[in-house]
C-alpha positions as CSV (number, residue, x, y, z in Angstrom):
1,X,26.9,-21.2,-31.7
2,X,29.9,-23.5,-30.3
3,X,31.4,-20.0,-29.4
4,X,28.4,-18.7,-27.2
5,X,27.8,-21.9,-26.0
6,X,31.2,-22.2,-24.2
7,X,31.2,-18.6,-23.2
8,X,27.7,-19.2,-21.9
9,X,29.3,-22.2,-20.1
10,X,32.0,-20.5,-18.5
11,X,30.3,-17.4,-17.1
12,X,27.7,-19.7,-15.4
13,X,30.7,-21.6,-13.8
14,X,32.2,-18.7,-12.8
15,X,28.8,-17.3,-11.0
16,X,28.8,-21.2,-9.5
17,X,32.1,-20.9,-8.2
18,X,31.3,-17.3,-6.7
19,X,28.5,-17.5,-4.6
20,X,29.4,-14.6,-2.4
21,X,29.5,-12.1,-5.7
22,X,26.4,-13.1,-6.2
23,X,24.7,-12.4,-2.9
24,X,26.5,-9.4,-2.7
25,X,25.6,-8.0,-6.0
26,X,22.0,-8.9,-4.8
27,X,22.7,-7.2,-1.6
28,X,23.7,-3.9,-3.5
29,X,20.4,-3.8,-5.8
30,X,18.3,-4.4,-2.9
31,X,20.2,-1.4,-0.3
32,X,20.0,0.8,-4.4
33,X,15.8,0.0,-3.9
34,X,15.7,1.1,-0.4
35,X,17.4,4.5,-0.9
36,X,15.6,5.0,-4.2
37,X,12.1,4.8,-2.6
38,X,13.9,6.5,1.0
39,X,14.7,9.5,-1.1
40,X,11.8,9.3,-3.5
41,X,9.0,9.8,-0.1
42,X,11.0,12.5,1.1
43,X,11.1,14.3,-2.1
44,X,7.0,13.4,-2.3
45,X,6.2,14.7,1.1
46,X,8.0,18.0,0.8
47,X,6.5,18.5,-2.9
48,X,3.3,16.8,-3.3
49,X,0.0,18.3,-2.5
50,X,-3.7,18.0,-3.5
51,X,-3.7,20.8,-5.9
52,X,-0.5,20.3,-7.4
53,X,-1.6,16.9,-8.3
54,X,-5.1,18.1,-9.7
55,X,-3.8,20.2,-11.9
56,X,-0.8,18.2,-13.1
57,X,-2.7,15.7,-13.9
58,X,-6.0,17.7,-15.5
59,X,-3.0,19.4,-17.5
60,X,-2.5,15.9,-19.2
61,X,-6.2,16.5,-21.0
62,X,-6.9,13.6,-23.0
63,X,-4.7,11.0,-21.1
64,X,-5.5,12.6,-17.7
65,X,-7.2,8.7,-16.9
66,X,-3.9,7.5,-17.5
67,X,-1.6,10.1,-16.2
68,X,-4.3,9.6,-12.7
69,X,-3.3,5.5,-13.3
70,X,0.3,5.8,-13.5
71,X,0.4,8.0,-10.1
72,X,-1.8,4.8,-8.2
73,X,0.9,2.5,-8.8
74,X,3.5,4.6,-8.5
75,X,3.2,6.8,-5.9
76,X,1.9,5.2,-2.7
77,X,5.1,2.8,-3.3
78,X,6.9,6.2,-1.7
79,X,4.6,6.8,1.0
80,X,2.3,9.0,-0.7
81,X,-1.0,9.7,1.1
82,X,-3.5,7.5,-1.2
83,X,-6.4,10.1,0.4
84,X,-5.1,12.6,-1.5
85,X,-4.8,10.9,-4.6
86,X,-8.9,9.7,-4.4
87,X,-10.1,13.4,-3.6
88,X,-7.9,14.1,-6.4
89,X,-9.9,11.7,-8.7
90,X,-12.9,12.6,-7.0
91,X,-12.6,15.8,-8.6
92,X,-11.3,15.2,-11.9
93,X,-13.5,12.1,-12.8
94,X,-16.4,12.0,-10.6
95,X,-17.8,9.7,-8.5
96,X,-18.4,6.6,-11.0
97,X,-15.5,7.6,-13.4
98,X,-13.2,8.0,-10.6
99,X,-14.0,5.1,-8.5
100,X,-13.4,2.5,-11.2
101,X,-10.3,4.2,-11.8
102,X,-8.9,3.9,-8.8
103,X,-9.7,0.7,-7.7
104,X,-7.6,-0.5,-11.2
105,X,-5.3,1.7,-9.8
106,X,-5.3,0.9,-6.1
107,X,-4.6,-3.0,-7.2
108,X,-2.1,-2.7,-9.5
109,X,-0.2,-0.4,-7.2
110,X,-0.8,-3.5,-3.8
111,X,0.8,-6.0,-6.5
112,X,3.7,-3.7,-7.1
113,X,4.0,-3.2,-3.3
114,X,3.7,-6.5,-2.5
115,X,6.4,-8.0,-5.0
116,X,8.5,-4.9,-3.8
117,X,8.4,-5.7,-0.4
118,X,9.2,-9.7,-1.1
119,X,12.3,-8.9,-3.0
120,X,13.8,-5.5,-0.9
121,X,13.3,-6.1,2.8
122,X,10.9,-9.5,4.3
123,X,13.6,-10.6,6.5
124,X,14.2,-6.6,7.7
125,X,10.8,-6.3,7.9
126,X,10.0,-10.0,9.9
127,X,12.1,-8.9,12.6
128,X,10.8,-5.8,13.1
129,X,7.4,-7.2,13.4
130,X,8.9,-9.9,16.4
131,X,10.3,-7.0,18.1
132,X,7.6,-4.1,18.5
133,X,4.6,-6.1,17.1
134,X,2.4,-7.6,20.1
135,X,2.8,-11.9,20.4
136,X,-1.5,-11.7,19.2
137,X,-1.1,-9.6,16.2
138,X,2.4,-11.7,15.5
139,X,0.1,-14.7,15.5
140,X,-1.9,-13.0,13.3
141,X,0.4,-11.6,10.8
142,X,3.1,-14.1,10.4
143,X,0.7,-17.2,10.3
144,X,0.4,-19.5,7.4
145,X,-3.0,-19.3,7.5
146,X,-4.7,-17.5,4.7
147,X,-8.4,-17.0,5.7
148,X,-6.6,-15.6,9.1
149,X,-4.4,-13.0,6.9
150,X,-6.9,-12.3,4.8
151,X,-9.3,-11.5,7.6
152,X,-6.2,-9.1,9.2
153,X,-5.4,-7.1,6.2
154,X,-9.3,-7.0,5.3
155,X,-10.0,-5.6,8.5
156,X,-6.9,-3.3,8.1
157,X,-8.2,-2.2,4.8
158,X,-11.4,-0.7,6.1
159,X,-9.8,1.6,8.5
160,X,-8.8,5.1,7.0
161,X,-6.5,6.0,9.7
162,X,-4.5,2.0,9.2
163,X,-1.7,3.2,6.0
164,X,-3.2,1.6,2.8
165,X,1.2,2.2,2.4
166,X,2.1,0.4,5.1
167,X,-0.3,-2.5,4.6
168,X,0.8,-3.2,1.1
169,X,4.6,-3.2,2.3
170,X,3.7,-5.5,5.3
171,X,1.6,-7.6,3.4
172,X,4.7,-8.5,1.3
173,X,6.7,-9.7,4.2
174,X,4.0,-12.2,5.4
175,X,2.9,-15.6,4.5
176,X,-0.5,-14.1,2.4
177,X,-0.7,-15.7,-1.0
178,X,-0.5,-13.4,-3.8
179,X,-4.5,-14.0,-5.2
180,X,-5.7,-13.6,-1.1
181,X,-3.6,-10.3,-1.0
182,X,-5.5,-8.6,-4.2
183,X,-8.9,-9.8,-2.8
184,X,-8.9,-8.8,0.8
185,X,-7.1,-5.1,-0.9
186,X,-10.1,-5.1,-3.6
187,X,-12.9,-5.8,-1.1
188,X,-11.3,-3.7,1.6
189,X,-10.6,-0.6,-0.1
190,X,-14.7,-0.5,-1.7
191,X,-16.6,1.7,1.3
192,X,-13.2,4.2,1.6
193,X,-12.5,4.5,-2.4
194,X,-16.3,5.5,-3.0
195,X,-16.6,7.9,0.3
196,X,-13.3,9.4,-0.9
197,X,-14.2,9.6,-4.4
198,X,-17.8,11.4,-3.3
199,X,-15.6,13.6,-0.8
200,X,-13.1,15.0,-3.3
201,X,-16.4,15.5,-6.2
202,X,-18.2,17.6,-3.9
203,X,-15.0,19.3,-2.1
204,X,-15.3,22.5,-4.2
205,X,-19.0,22.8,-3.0
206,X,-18.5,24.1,0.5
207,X,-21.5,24.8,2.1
208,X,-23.9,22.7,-0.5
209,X,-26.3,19.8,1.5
210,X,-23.9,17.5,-1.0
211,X,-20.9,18.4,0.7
212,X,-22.5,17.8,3.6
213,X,-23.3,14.7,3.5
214,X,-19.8,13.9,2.1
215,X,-18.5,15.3,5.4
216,X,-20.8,12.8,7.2
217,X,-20.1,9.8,5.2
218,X,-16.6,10.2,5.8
219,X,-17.0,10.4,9.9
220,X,-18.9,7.1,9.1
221,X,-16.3,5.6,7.6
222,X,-13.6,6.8,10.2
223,X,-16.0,5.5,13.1
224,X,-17.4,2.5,12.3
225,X,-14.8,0.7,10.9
226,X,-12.5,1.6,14.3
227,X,-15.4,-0.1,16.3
228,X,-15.4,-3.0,13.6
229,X,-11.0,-3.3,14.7
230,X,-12.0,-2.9,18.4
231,X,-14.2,-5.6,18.1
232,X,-11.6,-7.7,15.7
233,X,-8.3,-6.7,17.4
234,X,-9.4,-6.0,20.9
235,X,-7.2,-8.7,22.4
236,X,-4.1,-7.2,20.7
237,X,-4.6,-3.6,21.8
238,X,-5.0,-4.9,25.1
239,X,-2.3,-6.9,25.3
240,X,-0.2,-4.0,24.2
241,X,-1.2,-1.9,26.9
242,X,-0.6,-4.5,29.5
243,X,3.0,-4.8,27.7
244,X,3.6,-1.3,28.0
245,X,2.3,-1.1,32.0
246,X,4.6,-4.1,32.5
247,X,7.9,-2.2,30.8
């Protein structure tokens, strides 16, 4: 015991004494993260499709659920199309099946996001949003207010063509507390999970009045919710176009 303690003693003064090993050892595991999940969404988007990831993961029989869980949290992390990953389920699972699924997937996946984002790149990320981000949406994103940030990402959620990627990775750079993140991404993600879900269980009925009417609950959920961010973001976008007019 005497032995480790006084080995235990020295390293730590040695890490006191050299503060700039440290941040640059921290430096190095955070640039190793960035290329990892750089290299790792090029190698997804050249690779991954629909059908590949149907059957891999109906080739996993009995732990197919899991196999389906394990790509949620996983694979959006490298810009993975999460669309692709609901028909997917859609089609494996079913509409009731799949949707549960996936939203235990889609949330554990926006807390590994989130606490990626936090620990690779907030201040990266924070000035990129001052730069090319309009002074309204700024207000919006980098506020300490939660019902404000809540309301942003919630509103962000609902939009199919808005990154369910992008939103998890910028959430992690704002101020939004960990418990409002995982609400507003649970509440937000309901109407396009169970559309999705429907969608990808009916795709191989072309032509049925089923897939039908999964076509036209997906236009619904691509049109409303972009009159819902009009409506919610309206003085943003147009304060971007005037900003653009002016440059």
């Amino acid at each position: 015991m005497p032995l480790t303690s006084a080995h235990n003693e020295n390293a730590n003064r040695s890490l006191q004494h050299h503060p700039a090993g440290r941040r640059l050892a921290v430096l190095l595991v955070k640039v190793l993260v960035a290329a990892v999940i750089l290299l790792a969404s090029w190698y997804v988007s050249q690779h991954a499709s629909l059908e590949t990831l149907r059957t891999t993961i109906a080739a996993s029989g009995a732990l197919s659920a899991w196999v389906y869980l394990a790509c949620w949290i996983v694979l959006p992390a490298f810009l993975f199309p999460v669309p692709v990953l609901a028909l997917a389920g859609g089609a494996l699972f079913g509409v009731v099946k799949g949707t549960l699924l996936t939203l235990v997937g889609a949330l554990l996946n926006a807390a590994f996001m989130y606490a990626l984002a936090r620990f690779v790149a907030k201040d990266f990320v924070t000035r990129l949003v001052r730069k090319h981000v309009s002074t309204s949406l700024q207000k919006r994103l980098l506020t300490t207010n939660q019902w404000q940030l809540g309301s942003v990402f919630f509103v962000m959620r609902l939009i199919p063509l808005v990154s369910y990627n992008m939103a998890n990775y910028v959430a992690g750079i704002t101020n939004i507390r960990f418990w409002v993140h995982m609400l507003e991404t649970f509440l937000g993600i309901i109407p396009g999970t169970v559309i999705f879900l429907n969608m990808g269980d009916k795709l191989y009925q072309p032509g049925s009045t089923e897939f039908w009417i999964a076509i036209a609950l997906l236009a619904v959920l691509i049109i409303v919710p972009l009159i819902i961010a009009r409506a919610f973001f309206g003085e943003v976008v147009h304060e971007r176009k005037h900003h653009n007019s002016n440059a």
